[in-house]
C-alpha positions as CSV (number, residue, x, y, z in Angstrom):
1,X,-5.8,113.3,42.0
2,X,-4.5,112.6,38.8
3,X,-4.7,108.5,38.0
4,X,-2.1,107.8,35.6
5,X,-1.9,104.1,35.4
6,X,-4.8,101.7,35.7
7,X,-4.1,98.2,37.2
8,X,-5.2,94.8,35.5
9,X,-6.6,93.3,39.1
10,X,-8.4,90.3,37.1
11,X,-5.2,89.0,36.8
12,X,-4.6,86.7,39.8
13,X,-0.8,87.5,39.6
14,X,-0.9,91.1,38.9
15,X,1.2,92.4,41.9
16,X,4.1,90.4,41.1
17,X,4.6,91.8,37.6
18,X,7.7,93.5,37.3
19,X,8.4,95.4,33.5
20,X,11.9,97.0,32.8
21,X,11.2,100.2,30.4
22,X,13.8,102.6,29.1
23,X,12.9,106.0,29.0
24,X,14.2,109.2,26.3
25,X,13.6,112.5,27.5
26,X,13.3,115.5,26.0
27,X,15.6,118.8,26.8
28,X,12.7,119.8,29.1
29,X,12.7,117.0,30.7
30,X,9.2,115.7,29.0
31,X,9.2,111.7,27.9
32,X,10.3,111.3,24.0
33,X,9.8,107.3,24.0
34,X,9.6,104.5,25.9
35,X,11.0,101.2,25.5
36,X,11.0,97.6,26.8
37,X,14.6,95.8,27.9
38,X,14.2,92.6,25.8
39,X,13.5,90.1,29.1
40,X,10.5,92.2,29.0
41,X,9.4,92.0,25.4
42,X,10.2,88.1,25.6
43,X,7.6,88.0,28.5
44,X,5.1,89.9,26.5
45,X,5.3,87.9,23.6
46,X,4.7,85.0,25.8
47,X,2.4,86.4,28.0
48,X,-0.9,88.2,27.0
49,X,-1.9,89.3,30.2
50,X,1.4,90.5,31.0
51,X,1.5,92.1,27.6
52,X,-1.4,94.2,29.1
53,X,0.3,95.1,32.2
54,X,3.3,96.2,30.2
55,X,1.6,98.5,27.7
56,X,-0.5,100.0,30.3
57,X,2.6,101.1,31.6
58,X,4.2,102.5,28.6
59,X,0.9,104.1,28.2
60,X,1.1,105.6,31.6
61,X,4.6,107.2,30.5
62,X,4.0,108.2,27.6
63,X,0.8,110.5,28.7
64,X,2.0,114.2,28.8
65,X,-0.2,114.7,31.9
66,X,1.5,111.7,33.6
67,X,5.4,112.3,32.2
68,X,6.5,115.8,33.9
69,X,9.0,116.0,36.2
């Protein structure tokens, strides 16, 4: 089983984090980029554990293995 995203469980309020991410595609369907809305990129700039969360995330995305269809 394929593990495409990696959870930061040393944070004590990890399962509460929500990040909103906007997604380009390709004409195959394939993820071009990845973007935060910018409630999310205020949070990250105030946050450094949440920064981790969210770029984990946009990592997970942006992995070709992870970002078919």
């Amino acid at each position: 089983m394929l593990s495409c995203y990696q959870q930061n469980t040393d944070t004590k309020e990890f399962m509460g984090y929500r990040a909103h991410i906007i997604i380009s595609l390709d004409d195959k369907g394939e993820t071009k980029s990845v973007d935060f809305d910018a409630a999310t990129k205020v949070k990250m700039n105030s946050d450094p554990k949440y920064r981790v969360f969210a770029e984990r995330l946009k990592d997970s995305v942006l992995n070709p293995a992870c970002s078919r269809p």
